[in-house]
mmCIF file of the N, C-alpha and C atoms, coordinates in Angstrom:
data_MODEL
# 
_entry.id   MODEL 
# 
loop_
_atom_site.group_PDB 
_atom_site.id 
_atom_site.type_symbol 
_atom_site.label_atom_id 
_atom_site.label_alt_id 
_atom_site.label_comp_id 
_atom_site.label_asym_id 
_atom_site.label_entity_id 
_atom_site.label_seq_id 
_atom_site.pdbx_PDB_ins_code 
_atom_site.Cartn_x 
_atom_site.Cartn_y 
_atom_site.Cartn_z 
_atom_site.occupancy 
_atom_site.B_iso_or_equiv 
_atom_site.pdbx_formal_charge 
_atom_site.auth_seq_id 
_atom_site.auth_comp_id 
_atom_site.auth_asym_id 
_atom_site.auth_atom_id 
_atom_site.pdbx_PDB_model_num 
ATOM 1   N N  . UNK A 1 1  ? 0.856   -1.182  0.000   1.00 0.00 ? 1  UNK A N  1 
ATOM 2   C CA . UNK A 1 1  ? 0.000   0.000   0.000   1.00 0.00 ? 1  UNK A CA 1 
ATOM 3   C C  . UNK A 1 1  ? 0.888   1.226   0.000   1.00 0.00 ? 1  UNK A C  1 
ATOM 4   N N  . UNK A 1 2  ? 0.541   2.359   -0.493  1.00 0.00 ? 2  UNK A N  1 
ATOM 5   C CA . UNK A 1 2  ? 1.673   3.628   -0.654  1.00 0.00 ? 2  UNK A CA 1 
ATOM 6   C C  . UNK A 1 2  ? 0.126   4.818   -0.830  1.00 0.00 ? 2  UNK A C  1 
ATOM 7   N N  . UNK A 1 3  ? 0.086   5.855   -0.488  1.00 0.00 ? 3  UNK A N  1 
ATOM 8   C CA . UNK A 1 3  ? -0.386  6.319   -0.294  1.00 0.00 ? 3  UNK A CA 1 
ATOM 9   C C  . UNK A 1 3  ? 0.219   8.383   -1.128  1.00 0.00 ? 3  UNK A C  1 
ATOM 10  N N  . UNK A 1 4  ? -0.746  8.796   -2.125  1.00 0.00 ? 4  UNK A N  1 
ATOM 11  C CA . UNK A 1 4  ? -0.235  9.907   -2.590  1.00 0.00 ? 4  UNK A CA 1 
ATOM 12  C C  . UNK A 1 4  ? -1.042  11.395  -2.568  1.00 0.00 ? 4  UNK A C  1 
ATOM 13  N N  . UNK A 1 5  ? -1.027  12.341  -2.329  1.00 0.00 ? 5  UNK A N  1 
ATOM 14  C CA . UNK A 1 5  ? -1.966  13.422  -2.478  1.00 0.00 ? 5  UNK A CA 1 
ATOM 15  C C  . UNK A 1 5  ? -1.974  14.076  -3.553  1.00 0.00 ? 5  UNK A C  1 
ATOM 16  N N  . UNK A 1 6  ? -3.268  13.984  -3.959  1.00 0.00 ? 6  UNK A N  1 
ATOM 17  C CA . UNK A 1 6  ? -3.639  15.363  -5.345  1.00 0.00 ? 6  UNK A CA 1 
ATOM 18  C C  . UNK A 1 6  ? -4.262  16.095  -5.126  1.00 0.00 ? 6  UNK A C  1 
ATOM 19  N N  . UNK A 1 7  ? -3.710  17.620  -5.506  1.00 0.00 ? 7  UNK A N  1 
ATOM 20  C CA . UNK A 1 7  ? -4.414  18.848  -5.434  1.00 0.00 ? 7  UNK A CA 1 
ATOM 21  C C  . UNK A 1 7  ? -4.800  19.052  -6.651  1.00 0.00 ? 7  UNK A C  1 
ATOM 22  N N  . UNK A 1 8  ? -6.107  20.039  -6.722  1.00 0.00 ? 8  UNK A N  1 
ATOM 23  C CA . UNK A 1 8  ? -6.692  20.620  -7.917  1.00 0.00 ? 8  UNK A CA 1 
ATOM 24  C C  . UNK A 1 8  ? -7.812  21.266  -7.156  1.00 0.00 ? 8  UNK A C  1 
ATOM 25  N N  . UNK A 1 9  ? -7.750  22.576  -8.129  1.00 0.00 ? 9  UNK A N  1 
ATOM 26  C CA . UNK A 1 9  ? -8.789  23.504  -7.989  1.00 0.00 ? 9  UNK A CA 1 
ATOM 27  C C  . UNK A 1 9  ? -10.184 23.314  -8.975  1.00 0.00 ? 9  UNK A C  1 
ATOM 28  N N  . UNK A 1 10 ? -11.230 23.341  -8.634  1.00 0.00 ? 10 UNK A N  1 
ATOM 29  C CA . UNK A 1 10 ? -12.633 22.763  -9.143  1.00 0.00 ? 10 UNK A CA 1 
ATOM 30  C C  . UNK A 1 10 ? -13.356 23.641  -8.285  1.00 0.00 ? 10 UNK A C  1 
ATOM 31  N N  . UNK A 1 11 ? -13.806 24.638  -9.712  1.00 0.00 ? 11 UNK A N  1 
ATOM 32  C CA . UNK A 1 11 ? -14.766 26.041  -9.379  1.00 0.00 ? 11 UNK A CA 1 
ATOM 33  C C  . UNK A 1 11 ? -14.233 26.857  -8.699  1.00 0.00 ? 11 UNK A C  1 
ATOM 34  N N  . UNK A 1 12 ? -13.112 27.049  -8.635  1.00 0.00 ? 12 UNK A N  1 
ATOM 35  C CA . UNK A 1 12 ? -12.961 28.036  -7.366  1.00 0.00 ? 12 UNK A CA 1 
ATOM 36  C C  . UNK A 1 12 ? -12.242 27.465  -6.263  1.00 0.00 ? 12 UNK A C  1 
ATOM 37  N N  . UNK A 1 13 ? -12.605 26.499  -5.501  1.00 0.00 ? 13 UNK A N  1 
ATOM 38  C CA . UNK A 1 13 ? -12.374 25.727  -4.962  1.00 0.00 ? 13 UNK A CA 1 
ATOM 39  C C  . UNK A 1 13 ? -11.400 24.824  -4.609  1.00 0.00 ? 13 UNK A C  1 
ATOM 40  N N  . UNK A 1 14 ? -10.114 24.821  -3.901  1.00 0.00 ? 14 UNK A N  1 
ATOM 41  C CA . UNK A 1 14 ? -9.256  23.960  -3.871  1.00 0.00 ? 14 UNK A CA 1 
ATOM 42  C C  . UNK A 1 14 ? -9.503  22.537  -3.441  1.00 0.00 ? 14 UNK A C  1 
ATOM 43  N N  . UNK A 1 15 ? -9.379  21.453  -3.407  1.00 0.00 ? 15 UNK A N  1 
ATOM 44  C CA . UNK A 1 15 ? -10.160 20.171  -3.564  1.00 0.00 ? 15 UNK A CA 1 
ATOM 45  C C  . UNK A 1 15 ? -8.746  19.423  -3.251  1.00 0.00 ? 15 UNK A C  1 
ATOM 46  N N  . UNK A 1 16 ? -8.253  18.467  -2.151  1.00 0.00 ? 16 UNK A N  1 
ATOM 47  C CA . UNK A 1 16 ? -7.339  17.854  -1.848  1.00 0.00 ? 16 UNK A CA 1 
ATOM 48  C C  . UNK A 1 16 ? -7.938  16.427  -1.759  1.00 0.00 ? 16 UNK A C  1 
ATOM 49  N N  . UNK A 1 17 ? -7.304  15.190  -1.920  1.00 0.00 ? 17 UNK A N  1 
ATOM 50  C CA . UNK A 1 17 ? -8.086  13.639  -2.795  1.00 0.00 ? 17 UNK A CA 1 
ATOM 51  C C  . UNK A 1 17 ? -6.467  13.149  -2.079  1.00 0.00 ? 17 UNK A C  1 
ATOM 52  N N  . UNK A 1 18 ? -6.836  11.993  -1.128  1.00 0.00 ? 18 UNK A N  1 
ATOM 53  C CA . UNK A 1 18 ? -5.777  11.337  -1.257  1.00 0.00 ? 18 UNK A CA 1 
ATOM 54  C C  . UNK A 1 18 ? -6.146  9.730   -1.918  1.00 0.00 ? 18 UNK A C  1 
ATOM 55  N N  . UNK A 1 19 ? -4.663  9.571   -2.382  1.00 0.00 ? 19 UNK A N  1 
ATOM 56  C CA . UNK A 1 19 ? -5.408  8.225   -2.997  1.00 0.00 ? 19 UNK A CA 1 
ATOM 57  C C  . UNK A 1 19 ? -4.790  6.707   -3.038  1.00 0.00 ? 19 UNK A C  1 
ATOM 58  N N  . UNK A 1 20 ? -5.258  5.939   -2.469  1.00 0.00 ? 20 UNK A N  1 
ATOM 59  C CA . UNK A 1 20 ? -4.870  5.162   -1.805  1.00 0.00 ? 20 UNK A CA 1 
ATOM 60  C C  . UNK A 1 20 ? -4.035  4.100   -2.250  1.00 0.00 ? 20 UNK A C  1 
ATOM 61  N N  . UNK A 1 21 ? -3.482  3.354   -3.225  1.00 0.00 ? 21 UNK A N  1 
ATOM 62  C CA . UNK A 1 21 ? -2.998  2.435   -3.873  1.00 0.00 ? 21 UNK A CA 1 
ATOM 63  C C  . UNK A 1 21 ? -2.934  1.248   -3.351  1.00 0.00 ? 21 UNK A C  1 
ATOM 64  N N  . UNK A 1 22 ? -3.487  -0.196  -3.688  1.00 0.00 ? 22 UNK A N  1 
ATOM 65  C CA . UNK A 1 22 ? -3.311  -1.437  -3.245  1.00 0.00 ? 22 UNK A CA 1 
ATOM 66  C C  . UNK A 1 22 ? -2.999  -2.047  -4.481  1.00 0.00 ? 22 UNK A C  1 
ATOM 67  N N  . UNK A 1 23 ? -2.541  -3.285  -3.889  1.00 0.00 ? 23 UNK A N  1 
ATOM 68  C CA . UNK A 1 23 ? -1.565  -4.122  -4.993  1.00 0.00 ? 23 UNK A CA 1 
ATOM 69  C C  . UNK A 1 23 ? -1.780  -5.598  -4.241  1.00 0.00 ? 23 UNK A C  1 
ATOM 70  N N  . UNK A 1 24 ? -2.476  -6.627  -3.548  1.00 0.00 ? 24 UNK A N  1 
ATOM 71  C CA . UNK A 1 24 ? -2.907  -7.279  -2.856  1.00 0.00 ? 24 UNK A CA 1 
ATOM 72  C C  . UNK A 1 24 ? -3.696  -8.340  -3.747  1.00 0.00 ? 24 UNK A C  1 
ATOM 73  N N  . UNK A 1 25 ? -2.866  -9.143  -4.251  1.00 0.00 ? 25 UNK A N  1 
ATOM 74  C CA . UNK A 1 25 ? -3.614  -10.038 -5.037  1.00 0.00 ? 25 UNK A CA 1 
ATOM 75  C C  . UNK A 1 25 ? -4.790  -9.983  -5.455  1.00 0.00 ? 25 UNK A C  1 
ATOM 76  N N  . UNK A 1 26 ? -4.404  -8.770  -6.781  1.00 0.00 ? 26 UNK A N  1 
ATOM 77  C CA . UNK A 1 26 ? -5.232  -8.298  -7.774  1.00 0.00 ? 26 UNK A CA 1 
ATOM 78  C C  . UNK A 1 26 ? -4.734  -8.379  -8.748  1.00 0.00 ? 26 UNK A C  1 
ATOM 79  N N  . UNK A 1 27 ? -5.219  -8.753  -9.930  1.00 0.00 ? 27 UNK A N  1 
ATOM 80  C CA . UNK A 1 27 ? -4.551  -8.846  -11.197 1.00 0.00 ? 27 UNK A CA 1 
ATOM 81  C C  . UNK A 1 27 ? -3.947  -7.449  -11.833 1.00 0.00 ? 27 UNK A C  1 
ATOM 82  N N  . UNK A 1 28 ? -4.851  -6.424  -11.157 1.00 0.00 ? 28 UNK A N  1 
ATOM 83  C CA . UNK A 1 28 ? -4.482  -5.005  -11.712 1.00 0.00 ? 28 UNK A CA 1 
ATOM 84  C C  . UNK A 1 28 ? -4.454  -4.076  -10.366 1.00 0.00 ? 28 UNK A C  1 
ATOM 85  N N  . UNK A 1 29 ? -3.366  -3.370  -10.384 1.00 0.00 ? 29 UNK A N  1 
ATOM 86  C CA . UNK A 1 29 ? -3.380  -2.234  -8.986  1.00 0.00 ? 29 UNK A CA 1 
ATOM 87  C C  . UNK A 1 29 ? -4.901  -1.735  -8.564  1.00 0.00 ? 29 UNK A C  1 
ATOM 88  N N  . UNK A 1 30 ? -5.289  -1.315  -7.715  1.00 0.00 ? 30 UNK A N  1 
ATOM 89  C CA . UNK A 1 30 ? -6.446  -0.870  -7.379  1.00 0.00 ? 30 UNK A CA 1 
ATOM 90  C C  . UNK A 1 30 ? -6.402  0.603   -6.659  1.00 0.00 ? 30 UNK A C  1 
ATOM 91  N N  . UNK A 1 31 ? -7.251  1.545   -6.559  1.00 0.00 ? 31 UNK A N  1 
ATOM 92  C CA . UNK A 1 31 ? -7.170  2.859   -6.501  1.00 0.00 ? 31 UNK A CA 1 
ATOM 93  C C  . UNK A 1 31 ? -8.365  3.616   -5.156  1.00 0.00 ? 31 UNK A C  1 
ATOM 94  N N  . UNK A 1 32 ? -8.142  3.855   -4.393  1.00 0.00 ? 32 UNK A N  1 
ATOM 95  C CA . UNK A 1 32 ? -9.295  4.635   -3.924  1.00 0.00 ? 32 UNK A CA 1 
ATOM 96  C C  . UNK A 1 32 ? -8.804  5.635   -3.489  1.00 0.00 ? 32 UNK A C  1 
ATOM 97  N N  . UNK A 1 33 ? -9.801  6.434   -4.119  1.00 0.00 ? 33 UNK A N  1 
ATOM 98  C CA . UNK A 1 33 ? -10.103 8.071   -3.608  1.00 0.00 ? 33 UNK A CA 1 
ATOM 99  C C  . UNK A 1 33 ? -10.752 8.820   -2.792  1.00 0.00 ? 33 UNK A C  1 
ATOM 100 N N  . UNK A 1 34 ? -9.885  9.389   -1.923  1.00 0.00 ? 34 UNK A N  1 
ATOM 101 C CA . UNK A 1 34 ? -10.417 9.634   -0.527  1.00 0.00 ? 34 UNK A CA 1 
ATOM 102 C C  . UNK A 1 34 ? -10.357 11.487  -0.236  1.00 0.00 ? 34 UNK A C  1 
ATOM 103 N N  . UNK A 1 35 ? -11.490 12.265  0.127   1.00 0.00 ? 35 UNK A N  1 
ATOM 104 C CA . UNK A 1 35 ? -11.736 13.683  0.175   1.00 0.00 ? 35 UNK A CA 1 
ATOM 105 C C  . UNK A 1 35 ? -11.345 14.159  1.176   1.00 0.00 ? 35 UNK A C  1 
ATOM 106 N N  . UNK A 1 36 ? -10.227 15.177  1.362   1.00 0.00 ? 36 UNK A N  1 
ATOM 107 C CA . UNK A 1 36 ? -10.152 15.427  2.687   1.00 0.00 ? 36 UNK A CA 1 
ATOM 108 C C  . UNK A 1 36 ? -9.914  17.236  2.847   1.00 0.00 ? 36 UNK A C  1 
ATOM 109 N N  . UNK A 1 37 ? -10.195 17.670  3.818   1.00 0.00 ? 37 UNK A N  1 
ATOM 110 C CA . UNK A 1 37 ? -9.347  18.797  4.142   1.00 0.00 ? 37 UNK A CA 1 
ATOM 111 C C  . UNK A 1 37 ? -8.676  19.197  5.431   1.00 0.00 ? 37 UNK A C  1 
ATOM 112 N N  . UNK A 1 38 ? -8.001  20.463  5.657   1.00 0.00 ? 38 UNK A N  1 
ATOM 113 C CA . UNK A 1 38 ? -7.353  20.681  7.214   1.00 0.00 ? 38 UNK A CA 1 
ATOM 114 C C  . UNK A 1 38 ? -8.110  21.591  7.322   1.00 0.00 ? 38 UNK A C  1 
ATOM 115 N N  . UNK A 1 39 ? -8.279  21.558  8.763   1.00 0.00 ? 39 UNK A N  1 
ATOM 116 C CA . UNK A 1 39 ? -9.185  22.741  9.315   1.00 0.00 ? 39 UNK A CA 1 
ATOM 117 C C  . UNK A 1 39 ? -8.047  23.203  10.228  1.00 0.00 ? 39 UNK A C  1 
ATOM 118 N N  . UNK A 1 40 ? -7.914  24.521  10.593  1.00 0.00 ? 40 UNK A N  1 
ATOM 119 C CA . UNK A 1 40 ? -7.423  25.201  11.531  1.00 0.00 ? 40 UNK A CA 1 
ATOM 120 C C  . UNK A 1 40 ? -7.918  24.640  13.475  1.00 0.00 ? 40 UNK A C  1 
ATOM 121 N N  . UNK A 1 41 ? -7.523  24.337  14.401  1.00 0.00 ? 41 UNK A N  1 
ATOM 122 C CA . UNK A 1 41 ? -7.680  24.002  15.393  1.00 0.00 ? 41 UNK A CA 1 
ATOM 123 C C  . UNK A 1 41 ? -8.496  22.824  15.977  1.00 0.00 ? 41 UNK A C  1 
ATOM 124 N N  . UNK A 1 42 ? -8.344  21.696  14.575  1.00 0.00 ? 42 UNK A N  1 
ATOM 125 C CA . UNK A 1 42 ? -9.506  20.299  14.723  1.00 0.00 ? 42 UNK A CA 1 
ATOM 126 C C  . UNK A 1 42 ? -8.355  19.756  14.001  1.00 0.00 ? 42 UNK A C  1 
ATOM 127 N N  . UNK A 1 43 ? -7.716  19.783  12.691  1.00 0.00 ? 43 UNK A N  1 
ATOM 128 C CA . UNK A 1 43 ? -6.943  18.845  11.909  1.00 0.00 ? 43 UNK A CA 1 
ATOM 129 C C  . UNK A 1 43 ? -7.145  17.980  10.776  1.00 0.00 ? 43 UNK A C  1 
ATOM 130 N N  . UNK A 1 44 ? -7.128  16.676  10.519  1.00 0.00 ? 44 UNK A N  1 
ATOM 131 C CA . UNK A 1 44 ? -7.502  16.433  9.443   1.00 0.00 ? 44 UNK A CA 1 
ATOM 132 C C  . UNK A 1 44 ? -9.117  16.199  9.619   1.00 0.00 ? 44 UNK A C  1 
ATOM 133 N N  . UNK A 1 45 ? -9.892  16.321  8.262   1.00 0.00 ? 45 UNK A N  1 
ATOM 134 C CA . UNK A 1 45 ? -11.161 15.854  8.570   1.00 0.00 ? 45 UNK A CA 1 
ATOM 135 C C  . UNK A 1 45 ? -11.626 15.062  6.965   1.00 0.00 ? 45 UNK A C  1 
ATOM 136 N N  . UNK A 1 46 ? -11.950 14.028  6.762   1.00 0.00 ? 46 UNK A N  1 
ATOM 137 C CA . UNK A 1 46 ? -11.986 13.411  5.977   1.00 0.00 ? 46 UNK A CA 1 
ATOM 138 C C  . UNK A 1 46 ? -13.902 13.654  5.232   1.00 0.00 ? 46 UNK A C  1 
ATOM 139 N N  . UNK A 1 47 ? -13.164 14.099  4.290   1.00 0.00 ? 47 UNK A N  1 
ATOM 140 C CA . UNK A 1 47 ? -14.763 14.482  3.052   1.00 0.00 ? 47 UNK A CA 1 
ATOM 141 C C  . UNK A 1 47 ? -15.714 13.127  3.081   1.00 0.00 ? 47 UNK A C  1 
ATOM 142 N N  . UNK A 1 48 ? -16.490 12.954  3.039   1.00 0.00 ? 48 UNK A N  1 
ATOM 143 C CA . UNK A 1 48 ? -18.048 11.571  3.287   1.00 0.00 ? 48 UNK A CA 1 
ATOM 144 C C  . UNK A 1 48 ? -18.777 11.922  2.558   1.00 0.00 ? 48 UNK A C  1 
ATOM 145 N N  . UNK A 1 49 ? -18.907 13.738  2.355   1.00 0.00 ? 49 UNK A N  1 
ATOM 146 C CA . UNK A 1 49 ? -20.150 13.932  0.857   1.00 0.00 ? 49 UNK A CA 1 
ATOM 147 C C  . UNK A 1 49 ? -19.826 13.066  -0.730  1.00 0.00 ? 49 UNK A C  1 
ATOM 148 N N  . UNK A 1 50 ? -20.701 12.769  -1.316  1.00 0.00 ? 50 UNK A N  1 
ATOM 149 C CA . UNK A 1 50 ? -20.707 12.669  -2.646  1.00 0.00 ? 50 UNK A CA 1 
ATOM 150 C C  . UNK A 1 50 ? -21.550 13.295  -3.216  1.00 0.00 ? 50 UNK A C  1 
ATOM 151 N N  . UNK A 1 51 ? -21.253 13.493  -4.413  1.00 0.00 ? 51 UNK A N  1 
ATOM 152 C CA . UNK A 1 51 ? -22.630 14.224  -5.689  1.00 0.00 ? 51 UNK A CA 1 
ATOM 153 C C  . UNK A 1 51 ? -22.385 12.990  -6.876  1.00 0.00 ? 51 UNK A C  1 
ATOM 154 N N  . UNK A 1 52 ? -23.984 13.260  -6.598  1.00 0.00 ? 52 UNK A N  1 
ATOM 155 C CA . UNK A 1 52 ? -24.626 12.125  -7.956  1.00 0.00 ? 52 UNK A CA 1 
ATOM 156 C C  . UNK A 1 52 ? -24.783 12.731  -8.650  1.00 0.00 ? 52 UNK A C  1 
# 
């Protein structure tokens, strides 16, 4: 497992995605994308919204 961060701005909006990499007896690497941001005096807080 290795773990990488991507930034990108969307609308305005800075948007931070970390993303997870597994390799665990799968024929092909596998990927998940995870929403997060920092808040000032709380720390990390991990994004749970989606849009359909």
């Amino acid at each position: 497992i290795y773990i990488t961060i991507k930034k990108a701005i969307f609308e305005g909006a800075t948007t931070r995605t970390l993303l997870v990499h597994r390799f665990g007896k799968t024929t092909e690497p596998v990927t998940d994308a995870i929403g997060f941001r920092i808040e000032p005096k709380i720390g990390f807080i991990i994004d749970i919204t989606t849009v359909a």
